[in-house]
N, C-alpha and C positions, 0 to 999 in steps of 0.2 A: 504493500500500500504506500509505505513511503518511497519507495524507487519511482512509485506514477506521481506523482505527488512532485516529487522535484524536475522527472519527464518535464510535464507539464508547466514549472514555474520557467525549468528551461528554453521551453520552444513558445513561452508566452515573451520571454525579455527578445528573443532573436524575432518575431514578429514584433512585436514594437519598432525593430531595429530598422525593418523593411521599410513597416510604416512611415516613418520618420525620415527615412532616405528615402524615400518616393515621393512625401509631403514636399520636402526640397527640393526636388528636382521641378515636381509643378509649378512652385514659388518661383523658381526662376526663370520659367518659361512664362509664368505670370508677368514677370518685372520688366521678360523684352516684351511682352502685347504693349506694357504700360508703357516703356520708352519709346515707342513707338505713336504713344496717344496723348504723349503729354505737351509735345511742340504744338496741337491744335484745340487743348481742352483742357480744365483743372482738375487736380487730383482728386477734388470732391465731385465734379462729375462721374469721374471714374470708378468711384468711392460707390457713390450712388447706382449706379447700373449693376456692379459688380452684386451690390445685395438686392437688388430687386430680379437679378438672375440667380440667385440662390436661393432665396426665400419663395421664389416662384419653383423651382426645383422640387423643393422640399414638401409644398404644397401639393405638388403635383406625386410624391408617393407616399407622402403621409398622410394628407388629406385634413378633414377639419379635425380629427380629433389629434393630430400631433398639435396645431395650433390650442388646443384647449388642454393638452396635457402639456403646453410648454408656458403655459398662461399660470397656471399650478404650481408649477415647479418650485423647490425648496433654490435653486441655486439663483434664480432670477434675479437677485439684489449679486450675489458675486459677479456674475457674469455683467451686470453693468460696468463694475470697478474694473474686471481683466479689460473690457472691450474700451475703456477710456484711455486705460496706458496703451493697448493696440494703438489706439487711433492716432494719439499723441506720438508714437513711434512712428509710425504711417507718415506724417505731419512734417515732423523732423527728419527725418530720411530724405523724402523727395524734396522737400526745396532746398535743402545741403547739395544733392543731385546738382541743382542749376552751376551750383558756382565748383563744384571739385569731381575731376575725374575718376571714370569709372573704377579705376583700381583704386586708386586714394580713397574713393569714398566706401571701396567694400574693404579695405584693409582696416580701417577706422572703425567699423560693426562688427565687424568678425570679433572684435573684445567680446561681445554678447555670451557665445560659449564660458567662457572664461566666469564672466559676471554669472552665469544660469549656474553653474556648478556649486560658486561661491553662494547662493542664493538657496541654493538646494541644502546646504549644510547650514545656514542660519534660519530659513523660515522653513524647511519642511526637516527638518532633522535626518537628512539622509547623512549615512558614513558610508564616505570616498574612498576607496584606496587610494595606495600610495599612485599606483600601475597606471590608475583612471586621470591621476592628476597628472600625471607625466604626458601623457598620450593629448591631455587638452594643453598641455603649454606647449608641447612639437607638434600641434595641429594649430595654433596660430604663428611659431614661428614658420613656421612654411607658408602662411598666407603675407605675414613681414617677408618676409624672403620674395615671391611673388611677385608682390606691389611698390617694394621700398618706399615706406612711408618719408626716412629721414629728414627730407626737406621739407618737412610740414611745419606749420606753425600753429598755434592754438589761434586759427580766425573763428569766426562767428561759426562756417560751414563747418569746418574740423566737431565745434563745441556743440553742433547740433548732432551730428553723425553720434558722435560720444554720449550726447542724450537718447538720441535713438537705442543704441544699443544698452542703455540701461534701462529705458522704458521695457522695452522688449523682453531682457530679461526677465525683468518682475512679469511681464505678463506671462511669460511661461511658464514661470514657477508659479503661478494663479493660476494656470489652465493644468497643471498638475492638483492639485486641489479641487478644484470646480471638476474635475476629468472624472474621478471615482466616485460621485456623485449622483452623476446624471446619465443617460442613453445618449449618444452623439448625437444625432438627428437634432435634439431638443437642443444642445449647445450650438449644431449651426444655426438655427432659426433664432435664437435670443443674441449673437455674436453679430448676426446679419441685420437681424430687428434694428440694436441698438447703433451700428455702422449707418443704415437707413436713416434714424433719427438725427444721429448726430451731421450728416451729409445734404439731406434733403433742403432745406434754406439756402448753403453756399451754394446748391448745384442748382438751383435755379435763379440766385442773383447772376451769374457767371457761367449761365447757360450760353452752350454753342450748340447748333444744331448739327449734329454727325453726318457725316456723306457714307454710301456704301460701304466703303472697306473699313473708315471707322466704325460701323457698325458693328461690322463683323469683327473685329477686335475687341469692342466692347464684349461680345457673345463669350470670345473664348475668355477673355480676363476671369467673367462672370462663371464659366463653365472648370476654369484652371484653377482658380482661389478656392471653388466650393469644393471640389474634387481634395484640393489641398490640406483643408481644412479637416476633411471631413477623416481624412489619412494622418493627421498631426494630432487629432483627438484621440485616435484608436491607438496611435504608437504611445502616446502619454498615459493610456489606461494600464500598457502591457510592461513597460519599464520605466525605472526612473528615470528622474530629468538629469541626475548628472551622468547616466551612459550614452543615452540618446542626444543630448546638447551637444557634445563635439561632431553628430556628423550633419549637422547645419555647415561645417565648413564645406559638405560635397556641392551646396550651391555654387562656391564660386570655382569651380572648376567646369558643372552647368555653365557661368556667367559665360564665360569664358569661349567655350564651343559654342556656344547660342550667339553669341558677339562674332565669332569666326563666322560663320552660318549665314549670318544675318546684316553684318556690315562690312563682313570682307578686315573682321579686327585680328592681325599676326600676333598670337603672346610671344613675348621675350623665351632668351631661354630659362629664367630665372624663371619665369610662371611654371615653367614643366619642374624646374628642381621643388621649387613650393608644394606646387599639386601631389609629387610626390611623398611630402614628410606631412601631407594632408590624408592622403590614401591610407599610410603606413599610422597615422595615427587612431584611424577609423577600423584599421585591422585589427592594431594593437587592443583596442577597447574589445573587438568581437572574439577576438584568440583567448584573451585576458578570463573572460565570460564564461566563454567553451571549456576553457583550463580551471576553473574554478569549481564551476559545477559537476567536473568529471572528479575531483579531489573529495568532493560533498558526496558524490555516488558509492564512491571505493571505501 
């Protein structure tokens, strides 16, 4: 009974693992629809479409009684709190975006892991290994490596990025809390609800009207975030947040081939040394994992 027992606690943390790295990977396939949609429309337009394409989603297979059992729901009041730092992360991100380049400005977030782990050991009482902490400091030195921050300075954009990434943090260490809770479904529709309320007013002072292809950008943002979400909720149900927080770094390796793809963008060859001690940290946590629970078995 206890060999199924641990079986299952096993193949529940390595599906979280999927989850979490599949959530990123739509995330950033999310971020090109959006750089793409941001030179002719504001981010709370963007905002707004994205939840009105989820929440119609959700409608559509949950029906009216997901809406009245999410109307119920005990988490309703946390879920506003996580979805304000979201927003505020969201906020900070993209207008830093205007003034600092792409890698400047993903080398400056990528702290996020770092801060989620540290986050995880003061507000949720998880204990780190040593192995877990090693693995998240050689998974942003390879994103430093990458991007060579060194000529940066603390301007305004830098201090937002920096904000982003500690917003963000706490929100995920909130959406670890709020995760074991609730059924996902119910978290995208109250995540989306409150992105809705808080978007709706800016997106129709600074209303532009979309032409075709924007349209269809809009659809997939709408279609990529909800998808992403909905895979970021079920990885945070199945493991903690400080194993799963370092492979947020396979975003920018995503960024990177979707930049190549899509703008004809050549990385350095330092992005391939980085990308590597990114991989290699993302292994290190799954090996570390594997090695653990076979030692718990024997």
């Amino acid at each position: 009974m206890a060999d199924v027992v641990i079986l299952e606690s096993r193949e529940r943390v390595l599906a979280g693992i999927l989850f979490t790295a599949a959530a990123y990977f739509l995330f950033s396939a999310q971020d090109a629809s959006i750089k793409l949609l941001v030179a002719g429309m504001t981010v709370w337009q963007i905002m707004f479409f994205r939840s009105v394409t989820v929440l119609a989603a959700c409608g559509a297979i949950g029906g009216r009684k997901l809406f009245a059992d999410t109307a119920s729901s005990p988490i309703v009041r946390p879920m506003l709190v996580r979805s304000a730092f979201t927003l505020a992360a969201w906020l900070c991100y993209y207008n830093a975006a205007r003034s600092l380049q792409l890698a400047e400005l993903t080398t400056i977030y990528y702290a996020a892991p770092i801060i989620v782990t540290v986050l995880s050991v003061v507000m949720l009482g998880e204990t780190v290994p040593l192995l877990r902490w090693a693995a998240v400091f050689v998974g942003f030195v390879g994103v430093f490596i990458a991007c060579d921050p060194t000529r940066l300075g603390l301007s305004v954009p830098v201090l937002l990025v920096l904000a982003a990434a500690l917003l963000w943090g706490i929100a995920v260490v909130l959406l670890r809390k709020t995760a074991m809770q609730e059924r996902t479904t119910i978290q995208l529709v109250l995540n989306n609800f409150y992105f809705l309320l808080f978007s709706a007013v800016p997106a129709l002072i600074w209303w532009r009207m979309p032409d075709a292809p924007q349209l269809m950008l809009l659809m997939s943002v709408g279609a990529l975030g909800g998808v992403a979400q909905y895979m970021l909720f079920e990885g945070m149900k199945r493991a903690p947040v400080s194993i799963v927080a370092p492979f947020e770094y396979t975003s920018l390796i995503w960024a990177f081939a979707l930049g190549f793809a899509i703008w004809g963008d050549v990385p350095r060859t330092e992005v391939f040394m980085g990308a590597a001690l990114i991989i290699g940290a993302g292994l290190l946590i799954v090996g570390n994992e594997h090695f653990r629970k076979r030692v718990q078995d024997s």
